[in-house]
C-alpha positions as CSV (number, residue, x, y, z in Angstrom):
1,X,-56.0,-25.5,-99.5
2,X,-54.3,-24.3,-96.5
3,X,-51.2,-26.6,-95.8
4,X,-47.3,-25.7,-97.0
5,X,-44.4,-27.9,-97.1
6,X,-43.2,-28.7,-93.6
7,X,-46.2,-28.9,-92.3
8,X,-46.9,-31.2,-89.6
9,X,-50.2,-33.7,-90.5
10,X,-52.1,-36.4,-89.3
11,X,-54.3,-38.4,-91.7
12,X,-56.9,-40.9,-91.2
13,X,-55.1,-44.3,-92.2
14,X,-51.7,-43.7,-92.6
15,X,-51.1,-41.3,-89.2
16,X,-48.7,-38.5,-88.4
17,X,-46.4,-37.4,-90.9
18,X,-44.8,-33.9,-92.2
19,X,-45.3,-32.7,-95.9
20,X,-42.1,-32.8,-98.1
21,X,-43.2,-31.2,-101.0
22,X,-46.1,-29.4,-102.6
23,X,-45.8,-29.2,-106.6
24,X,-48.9,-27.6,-108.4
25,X,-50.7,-30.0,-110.8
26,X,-53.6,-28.1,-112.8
27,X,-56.0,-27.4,-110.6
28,X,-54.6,-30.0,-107.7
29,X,-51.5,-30.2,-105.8
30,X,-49.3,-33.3,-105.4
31,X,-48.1,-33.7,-101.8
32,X,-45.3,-35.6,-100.7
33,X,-45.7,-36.7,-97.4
34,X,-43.2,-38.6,-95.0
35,X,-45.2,-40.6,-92.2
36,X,-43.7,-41.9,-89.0
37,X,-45.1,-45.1,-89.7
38,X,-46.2,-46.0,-93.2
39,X,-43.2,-44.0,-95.1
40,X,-43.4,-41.9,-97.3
41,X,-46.7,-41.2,-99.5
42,X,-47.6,-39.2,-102.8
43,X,-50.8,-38.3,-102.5
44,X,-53.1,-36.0,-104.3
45,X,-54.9,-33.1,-102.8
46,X,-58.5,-33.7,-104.0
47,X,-58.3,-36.8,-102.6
48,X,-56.5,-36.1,-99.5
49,X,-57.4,-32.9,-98.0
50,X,-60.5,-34.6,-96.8
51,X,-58.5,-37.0,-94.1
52,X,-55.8,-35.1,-93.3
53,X,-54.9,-32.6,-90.7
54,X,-52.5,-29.7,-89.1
55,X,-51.2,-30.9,-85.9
């Protein structure tokens, strides 16, 4: 797991966005993420780390 809050991203459906928060959840992270065009998204590691990348 490589990103940090302020991060600038891009993910697979909901676009370009930068990360808000990061809180620790066992052995996930929860990720807050505000995108230019959907909002903002809580979304969880496991699941997102797969679509989502620096930019």
């Amino acid at each position: 797991f490589n990103f940090k809050k302020g991060d600038y991203v891009e993910h697979t459906k909901f676009g370009k966005g930068i990360i808000l928060e990061i809180t620790p959840v066992g052995n996930d992270y929860h990720l807050q993420i505000a995108f230019d065009e959907v909002g903002t998204k809580n979304l969880m590691a496991a699941y997102a780390v797969d679509k989502l990348k620096k930019i």
